[in-house]
N, C-alpha and C positions, 0 to 999 in steps of 0.2 A: 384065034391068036389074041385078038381084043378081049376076051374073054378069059382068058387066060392069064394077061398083064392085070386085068382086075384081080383077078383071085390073088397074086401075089401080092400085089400092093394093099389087099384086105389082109393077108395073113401078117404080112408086114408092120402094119397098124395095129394088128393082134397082138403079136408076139412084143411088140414096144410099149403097148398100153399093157400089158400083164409083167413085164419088168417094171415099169415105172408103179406099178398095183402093189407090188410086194416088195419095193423098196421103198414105197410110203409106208407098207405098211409097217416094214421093221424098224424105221425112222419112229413113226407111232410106240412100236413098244418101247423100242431105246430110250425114247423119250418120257415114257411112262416109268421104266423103271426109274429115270434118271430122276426124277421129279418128288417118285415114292420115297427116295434113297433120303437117307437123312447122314448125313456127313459127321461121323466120330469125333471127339474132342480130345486131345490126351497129350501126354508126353511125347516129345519127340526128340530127346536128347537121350544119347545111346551111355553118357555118364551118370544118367538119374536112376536112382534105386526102383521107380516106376515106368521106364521108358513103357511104351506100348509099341507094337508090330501093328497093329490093328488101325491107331488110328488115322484121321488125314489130314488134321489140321491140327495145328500147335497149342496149346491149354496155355491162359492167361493164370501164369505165375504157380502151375500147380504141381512140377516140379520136384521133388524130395530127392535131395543128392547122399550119397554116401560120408559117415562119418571118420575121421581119426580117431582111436581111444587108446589109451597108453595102464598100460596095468602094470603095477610094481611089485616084484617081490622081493622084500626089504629081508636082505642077510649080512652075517656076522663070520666074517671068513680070515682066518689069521692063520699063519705058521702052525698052531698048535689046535686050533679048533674050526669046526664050523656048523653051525645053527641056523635055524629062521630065526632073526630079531624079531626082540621081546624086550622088552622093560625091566622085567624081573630079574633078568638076567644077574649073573655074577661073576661073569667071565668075560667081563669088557679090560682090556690090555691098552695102552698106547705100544706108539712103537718103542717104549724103551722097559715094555714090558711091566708096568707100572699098575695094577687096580686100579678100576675108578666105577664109576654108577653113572648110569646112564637114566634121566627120569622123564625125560622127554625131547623127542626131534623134531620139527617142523620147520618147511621151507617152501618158499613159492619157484613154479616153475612157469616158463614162457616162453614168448616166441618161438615156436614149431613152427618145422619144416621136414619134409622128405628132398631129397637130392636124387634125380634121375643119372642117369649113367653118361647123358651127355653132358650133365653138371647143372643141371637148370632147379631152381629148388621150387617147388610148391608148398605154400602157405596152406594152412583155414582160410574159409571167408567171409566167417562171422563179425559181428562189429556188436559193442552194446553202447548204449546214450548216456554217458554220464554228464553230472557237475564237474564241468576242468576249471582252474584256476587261469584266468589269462593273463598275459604280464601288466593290467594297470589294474592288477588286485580284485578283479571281479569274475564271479563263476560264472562261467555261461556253458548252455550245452555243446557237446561233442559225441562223435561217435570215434572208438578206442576198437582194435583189436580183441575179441574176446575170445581168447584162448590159454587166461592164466588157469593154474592151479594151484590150491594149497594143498601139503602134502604131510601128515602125520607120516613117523616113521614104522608104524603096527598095523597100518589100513592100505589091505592089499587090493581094493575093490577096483573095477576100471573106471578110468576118469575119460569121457570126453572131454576133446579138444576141442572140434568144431567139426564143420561142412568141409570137406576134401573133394570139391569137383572137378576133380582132373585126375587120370589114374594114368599111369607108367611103368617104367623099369625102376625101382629106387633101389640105391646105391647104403645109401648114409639117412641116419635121422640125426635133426641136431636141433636144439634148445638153449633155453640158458636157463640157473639156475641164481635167483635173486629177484631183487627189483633193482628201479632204476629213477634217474631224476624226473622222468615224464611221471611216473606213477605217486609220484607226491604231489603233485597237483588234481588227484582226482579227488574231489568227497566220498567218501566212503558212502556217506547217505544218502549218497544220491542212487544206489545201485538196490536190489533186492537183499532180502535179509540171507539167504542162500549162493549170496554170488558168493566165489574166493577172496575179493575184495572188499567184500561187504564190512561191519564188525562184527561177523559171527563169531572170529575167532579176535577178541580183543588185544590178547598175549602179541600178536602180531601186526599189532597198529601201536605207535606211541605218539597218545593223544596229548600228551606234555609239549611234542615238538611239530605234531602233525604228519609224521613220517612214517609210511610203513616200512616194518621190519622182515629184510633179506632172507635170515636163515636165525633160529633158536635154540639154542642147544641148553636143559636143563640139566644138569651133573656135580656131584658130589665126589670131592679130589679123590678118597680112597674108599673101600669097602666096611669101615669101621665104622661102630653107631655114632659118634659123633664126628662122621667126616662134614669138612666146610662145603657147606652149597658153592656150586659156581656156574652163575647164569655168562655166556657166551650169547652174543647177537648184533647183529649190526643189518645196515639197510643201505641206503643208496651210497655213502660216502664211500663202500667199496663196489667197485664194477660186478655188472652181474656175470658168472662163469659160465665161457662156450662149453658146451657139450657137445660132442660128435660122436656118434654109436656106429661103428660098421655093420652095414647087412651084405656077409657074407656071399659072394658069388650075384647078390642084386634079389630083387623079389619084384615080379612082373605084377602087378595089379589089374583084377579086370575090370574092364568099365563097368558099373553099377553095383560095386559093393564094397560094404563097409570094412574098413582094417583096421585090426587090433594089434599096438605091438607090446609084445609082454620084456619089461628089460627089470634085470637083478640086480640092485644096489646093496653095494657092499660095504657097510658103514664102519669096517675097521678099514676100508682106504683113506675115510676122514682123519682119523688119529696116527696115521703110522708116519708120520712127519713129526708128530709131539713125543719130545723126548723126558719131559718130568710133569707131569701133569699135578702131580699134589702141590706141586710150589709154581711153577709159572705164572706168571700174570696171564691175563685174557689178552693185553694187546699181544704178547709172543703170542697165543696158542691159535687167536684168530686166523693170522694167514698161515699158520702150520694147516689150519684145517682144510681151506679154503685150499691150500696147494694141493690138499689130495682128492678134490670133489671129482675131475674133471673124469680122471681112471674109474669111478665107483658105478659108474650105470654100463653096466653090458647087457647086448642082445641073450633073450631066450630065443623065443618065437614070435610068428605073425601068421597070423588068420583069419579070417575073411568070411563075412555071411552078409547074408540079403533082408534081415532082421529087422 
């Protein structure tokens, strides 16, 4: 019997020292791999155009979020015709049916935004570093919004807006169309030669008073060779115009990619408020114009790539 209690209490000691054996031992590998293992670095924001599955640790600032771009196709839609705008054109109408020549359109656009469905808007969330004016007459640095554009009326290409890291249901886009009194305090020189703001486009800054210019309208009262020039423009002393664009039915955005939205501006909405354009003054015809900007940009489409 004595003989017996030993064998047990041998096998005993056996069978606990061969579990404690092989859960050292896989403690050992667990630990081995665990050591070999080199831990990933990457995105881990499911809004970034690189998010990663893979990695396990958060990447210091490297990130790349999806863009806004806004693509225009500038048309010429009336009662009696309709065309893509052109220049050359010779079938420019006001509303009271009047010829005129059209020689050139340009205007700055700004502050974007999408509208979700519960009504919440999202911006860009770009910024660029300019020279501002501060109010005891001296430039100093700032960081401004940077999501203007300057807009020929003949250049359909798409324009980024900025970084859009946040995606939703959006309802509405809305902008405005002009400048405004903050943007007369910025130097122009202080920005890249390629910004909207820059003096790329001179026509668009009046260096006479330091003020950039709202909207430009180049035009000649009637179709005859010697009709009168008449330059139309103005800048912050009129308010910049809201724009609202409905997106039909809403447009869901996926997290991690970029949106394009394509909208048609229809530049005889501008003139169909002007009722004599060979003779009017430019103060009548400005806010004839300016009343029809709001109606003139309608949704095409919106699309969306990982680009």
């Amino acid at each position: 019997m004595k003989n017996q209690i030993k064998d047990n209490i041998a096998l005993g000691f056996a069978g606990a020292w061969s579990r404690i054996t092989t859960f050292a031992i896989a403690f050992l590998i667990v630990s081995c791999f665990s050591a070999c293992y080199e831990q990933v670095d990457g995105c881990l924001d499911t809004n970034a155009l690189n998010f990663s599955l893979d990695a396990d640790r958060e990447c210091d600032g490297c990130c790349t979020y999806p863009a806004l771009s806004i693509r225009l196709v500038h048309q010429w839609i009336d009662a009696d015709t309709s065309f893509t705008f052109r220049y050359t054109s010779g079938a420019f109408k006001d509303g009271g049916g009047n010829p005129f020549v059209i020689d050139r359109i340009t205007y700055y656009l700004q502050n974007f935004s999408l509208v979700t469905d519960a009504g919440t808007r999202v911006s860009t969330t770009d910024t660029v570093l300019v020279g501002y004016l501060n109010d005891i007459g001296f430039y100093e640095d700032r960081y401004i919004p940077d999501d203007y554009l300057l807009i020929n009326a003949t250049v359909s290409s798409a324009f980024e807006v900025g970084t859009l890291a946040q995606n939703g249901n959006f309802t509405q886009l809305q902008f405005e169309l002009g400048v405004d009194d903050f943007m007369d305090r910025i130097l122009p020189g202080s920005l890249t030669n390629n910004h909207p703001l820059s003096l790329l486009d001179t026509t668009m800054y009046d260096l006479n008073n330091g003020r950039y210019v709202s909207n430009r309208l180049d035009l000649a009262r009637d179709t005859t060779q010697n009709a009168e020039d008449l330059l139309l423009q103005y800048g912050a002393e009129r308010s910049t115009v809201p724009v609202s664009v409905a997106i039909p039915g809403g447009f869901p955005l996926p997290a991690g990619f970029n949106m394009v939205v394509t909208l048609q501006v229809n530049y005889a909405e501008w003139f169909q408020n002007v009722n004599n354009i060979a003779t009017a003054t430019p103060e009548t015809i400005i806010p004839q114009i300016v009343a029809g900007l709001p109606n003139s940009f309608t949704l095409v489409d919106i699309t969306v790539n990982q680009q």
